[in-house]
matplotlib code that plots the C-alpha trace (Angstrom):
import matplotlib.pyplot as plt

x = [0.0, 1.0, 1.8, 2.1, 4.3, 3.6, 5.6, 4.7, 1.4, -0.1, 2.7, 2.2, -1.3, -2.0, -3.4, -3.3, -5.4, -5.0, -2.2, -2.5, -0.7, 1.1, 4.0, 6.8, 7.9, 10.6, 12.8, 15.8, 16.3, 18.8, 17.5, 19.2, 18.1, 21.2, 24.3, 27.6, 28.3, 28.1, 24.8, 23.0, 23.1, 20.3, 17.8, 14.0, 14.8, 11.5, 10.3, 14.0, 15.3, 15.3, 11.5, 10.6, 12.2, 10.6, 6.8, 7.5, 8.2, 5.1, 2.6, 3.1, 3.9, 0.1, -1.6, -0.2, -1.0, -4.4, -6.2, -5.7, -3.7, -2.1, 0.9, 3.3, 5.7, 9.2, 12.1, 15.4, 17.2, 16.9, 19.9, 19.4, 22.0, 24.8, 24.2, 23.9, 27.4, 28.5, 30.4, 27.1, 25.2, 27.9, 27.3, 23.6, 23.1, 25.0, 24.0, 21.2, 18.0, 15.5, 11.5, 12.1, 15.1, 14.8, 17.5, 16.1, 18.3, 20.3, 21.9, 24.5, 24.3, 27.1, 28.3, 31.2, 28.1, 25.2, 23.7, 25.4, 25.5, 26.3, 29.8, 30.6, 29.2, 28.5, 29.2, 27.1, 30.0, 29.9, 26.7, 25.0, 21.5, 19.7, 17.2, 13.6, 12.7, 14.7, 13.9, 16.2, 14.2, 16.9, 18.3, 19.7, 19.4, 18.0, 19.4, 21.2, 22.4, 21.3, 24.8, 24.9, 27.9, 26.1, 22.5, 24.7, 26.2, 22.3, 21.7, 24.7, 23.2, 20.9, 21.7, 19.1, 16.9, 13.3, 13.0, 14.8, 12.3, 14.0, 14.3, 16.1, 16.6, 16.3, 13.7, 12.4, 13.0, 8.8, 8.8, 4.8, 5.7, 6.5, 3.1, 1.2, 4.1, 3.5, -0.4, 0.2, 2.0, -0.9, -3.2, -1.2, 1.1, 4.9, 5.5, 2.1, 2.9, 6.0, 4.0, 0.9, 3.0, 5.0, 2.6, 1.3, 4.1, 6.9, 6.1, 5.8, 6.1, 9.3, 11.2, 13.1, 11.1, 10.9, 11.5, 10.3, 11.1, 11.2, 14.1, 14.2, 13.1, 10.3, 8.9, 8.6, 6.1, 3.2, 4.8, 3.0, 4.4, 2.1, 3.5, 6.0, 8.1, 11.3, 15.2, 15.3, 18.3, 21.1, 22.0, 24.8, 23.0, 20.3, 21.0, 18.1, 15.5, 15.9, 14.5, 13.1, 9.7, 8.0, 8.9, 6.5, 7.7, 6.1, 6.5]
y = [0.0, 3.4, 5.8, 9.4, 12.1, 15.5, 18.5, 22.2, 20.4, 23.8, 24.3, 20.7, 21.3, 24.0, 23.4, 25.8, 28.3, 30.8, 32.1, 34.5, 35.3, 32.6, 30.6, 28.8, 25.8, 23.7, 20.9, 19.6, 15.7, 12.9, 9.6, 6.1, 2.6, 1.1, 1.4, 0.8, -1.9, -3.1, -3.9, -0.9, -2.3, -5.4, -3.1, -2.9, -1.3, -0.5, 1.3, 3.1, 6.5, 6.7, 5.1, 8.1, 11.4, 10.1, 9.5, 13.3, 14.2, 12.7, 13.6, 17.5, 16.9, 15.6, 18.1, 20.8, 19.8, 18.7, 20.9, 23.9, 25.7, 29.1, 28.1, 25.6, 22.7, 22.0, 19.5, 21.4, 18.0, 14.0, 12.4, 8.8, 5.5, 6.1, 9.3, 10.5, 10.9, 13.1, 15.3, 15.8, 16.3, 18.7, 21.1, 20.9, 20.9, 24.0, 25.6, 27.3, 27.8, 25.2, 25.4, 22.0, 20.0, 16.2, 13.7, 10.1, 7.0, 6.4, 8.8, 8.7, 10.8, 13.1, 16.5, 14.9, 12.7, 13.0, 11.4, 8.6, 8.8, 6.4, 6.6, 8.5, 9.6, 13.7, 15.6, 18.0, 20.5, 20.4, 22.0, 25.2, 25.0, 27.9, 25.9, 27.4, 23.5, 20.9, 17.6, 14.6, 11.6, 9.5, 8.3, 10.6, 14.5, 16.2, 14.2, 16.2, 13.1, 16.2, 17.9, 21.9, 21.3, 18.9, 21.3, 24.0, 22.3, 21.4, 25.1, 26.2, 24.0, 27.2, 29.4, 30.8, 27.6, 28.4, 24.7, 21.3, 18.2, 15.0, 12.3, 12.6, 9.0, 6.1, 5.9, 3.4, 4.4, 3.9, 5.2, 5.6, 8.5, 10.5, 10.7, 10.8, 14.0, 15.9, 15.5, 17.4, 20.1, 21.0, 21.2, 21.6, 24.1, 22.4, 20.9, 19.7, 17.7, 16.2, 14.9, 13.8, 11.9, 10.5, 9.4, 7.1, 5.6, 5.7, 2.3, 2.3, -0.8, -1.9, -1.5, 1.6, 4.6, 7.0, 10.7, 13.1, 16.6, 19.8, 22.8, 26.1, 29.9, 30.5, 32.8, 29.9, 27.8, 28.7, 28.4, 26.8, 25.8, 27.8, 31.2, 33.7, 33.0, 34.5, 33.0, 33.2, 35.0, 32.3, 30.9, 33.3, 35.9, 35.6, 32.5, 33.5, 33.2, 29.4, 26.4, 23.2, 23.7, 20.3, 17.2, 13.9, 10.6, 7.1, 4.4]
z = [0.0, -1.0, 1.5, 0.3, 2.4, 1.0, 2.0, 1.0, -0.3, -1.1, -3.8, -5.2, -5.8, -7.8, -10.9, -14.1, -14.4, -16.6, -19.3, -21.9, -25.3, -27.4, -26.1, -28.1, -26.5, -27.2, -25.4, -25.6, -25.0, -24.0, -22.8, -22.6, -23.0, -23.9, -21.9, -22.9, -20.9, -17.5, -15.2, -16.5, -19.8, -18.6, -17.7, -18.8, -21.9, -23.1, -20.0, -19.8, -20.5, -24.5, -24.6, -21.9, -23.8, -27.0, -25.3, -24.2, -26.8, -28.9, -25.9, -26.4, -30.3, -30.2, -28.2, -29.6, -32.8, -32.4, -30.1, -32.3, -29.6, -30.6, -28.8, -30.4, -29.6, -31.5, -30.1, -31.0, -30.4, -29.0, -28.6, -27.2, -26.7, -28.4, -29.2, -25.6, -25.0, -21.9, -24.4, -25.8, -22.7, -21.5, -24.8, -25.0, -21.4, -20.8, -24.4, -26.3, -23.6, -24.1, -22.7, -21.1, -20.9, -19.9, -19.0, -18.3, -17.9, -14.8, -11.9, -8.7, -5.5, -4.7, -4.9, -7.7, -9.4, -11.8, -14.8, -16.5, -20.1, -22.8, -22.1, -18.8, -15.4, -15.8, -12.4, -10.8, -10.9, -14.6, -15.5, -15.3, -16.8, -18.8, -19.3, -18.0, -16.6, -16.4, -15.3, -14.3, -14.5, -12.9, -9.5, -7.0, -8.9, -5.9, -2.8, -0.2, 2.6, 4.6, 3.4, 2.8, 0.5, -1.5, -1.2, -2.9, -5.5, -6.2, -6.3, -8.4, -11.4, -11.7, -14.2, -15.5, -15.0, -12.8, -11.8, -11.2, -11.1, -10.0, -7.2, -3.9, -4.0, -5.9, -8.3, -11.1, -14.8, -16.6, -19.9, -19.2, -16.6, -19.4, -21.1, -17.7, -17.1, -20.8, -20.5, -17.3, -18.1, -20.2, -17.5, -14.3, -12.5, -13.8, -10.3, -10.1, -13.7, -12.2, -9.2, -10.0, -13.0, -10.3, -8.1, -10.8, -11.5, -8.6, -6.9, -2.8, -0.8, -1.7, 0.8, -0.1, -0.2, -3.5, -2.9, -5.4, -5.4, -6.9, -6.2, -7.9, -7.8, -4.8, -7.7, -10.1, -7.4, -9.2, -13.1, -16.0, -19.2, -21.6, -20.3, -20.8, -18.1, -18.2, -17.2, -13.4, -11.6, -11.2, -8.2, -7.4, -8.2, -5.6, -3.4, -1.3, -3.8, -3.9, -2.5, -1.9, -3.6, -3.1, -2.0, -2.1, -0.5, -2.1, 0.3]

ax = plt.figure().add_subplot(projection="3d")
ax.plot(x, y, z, "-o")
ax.set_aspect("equal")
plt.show()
């Protein structure tokens, strides 16, 4: 039986109300199915991180192609297996702003950790997002181990970016969390999305719970992806602006 912890529940739970004017979105993607080598590579690889950034990517494809919508939808870029190289990831992560920008496939906790792409483990210390929303649909993103140090090098990730959506902890890679997650944003507040997508998804009762959780810019609590949001100050800019928005425990 599920049992759901949430914190800040009034920021979780908004839903969209209202925007006004047309929006461009656009995202930029890397997701993994197919590791290199190792463990990682004997995964389920049709639920896995390739199979999840291309089901986002075809969720808002769809809706914002058939609803008649005046905003729009384009992917600027999906690089998945082989493809998602940490040289890559390093570039694009770091590069041109994006709307969203989703890594899925496989993460380790640590101030000197992060994703692990095709071919290497990317640190923490190596990225500084532009990105308006980024989500890191993998193990470990967001946890702490109750460190400062390793709080702040969360933080210093910002760099423009309005909010972080990923997992304090172990989590379990279900490429139908990312359809559940794009029909969201549609319809919810962007933390809401994450959350409710997660809730669906994120299996309790197995011994180790699942922390979901959402950091960024306290202004950003309320964001929804069909507005005109712009970049948020960076992290060292205004360290006092940011926070732990939500956080949701499934156990």
């Amino acid at each position: 039986m599920k049992v759901y912890k949430v914190l800040a529940f009034f920021l979780c739970a908004i839903m969209l109300t209202s925007s006004a004017g047309a929006v461009d979105i656009t995202s930029g993607l890397f997701g993994i199915d197919d590791y290199e080598s190792g463990p990682l590579a004997d995964e389920f690889k049709d639920r896995a991180g390739a199979n999840y950034v291309r089901k986002f990517d075809q969720e808002l494809e769809n809706y914002f192609t058939s609803y008649g919508t005046d905003n729009t939808y384009e992917n600027s870029y999906m690089y998945k297996d082989s493809r998602a190289t940490g040289s890559r990831f390093r570039s694009k992560a770091n590069g041109a702003r994006q709307t969203m920008f989703v890594f899925a496939g496989h993460g380790k906790a640590g101030i000197d950790y992060g994703p692990i792409l095709y071919d290497e483990m990317v640190p923490k210390t190596d990225l500084l997002f532009e990105h308006l929303y980024v989500t890191m649909y993998c193990c470990n993103w967001l946890r702490n181990n109750g460190s400062t140090a390793s709080q702040k090098a969360i933080y210093e990730t910002f760099d423009g970016t309005r909010l972080e959506m990923g997992f304090a902890s172990q989590m379990y890679l279900d490429s139908r969390e990312a359809r559940a997650y794009a029909s969201n944003l549609t319809d919810y507040t962007v933390i809401n999305a994450f959350i409710n997508a997660a809730e669906i998804y994120q299996p309790g009762g197995l011994g180790k719970p699942v922390i979901a959780r959402v950091v960024g810019y306290k202004n950003a609590k309320n964001d929804v992806l069909v507005a005109n949001n712009s970049s948020a100050p960076t992290y060292a800019q205004r360290p006092s602006s940011f926070d732990t928005l939500c956080t949701v425990t499934f156990s």
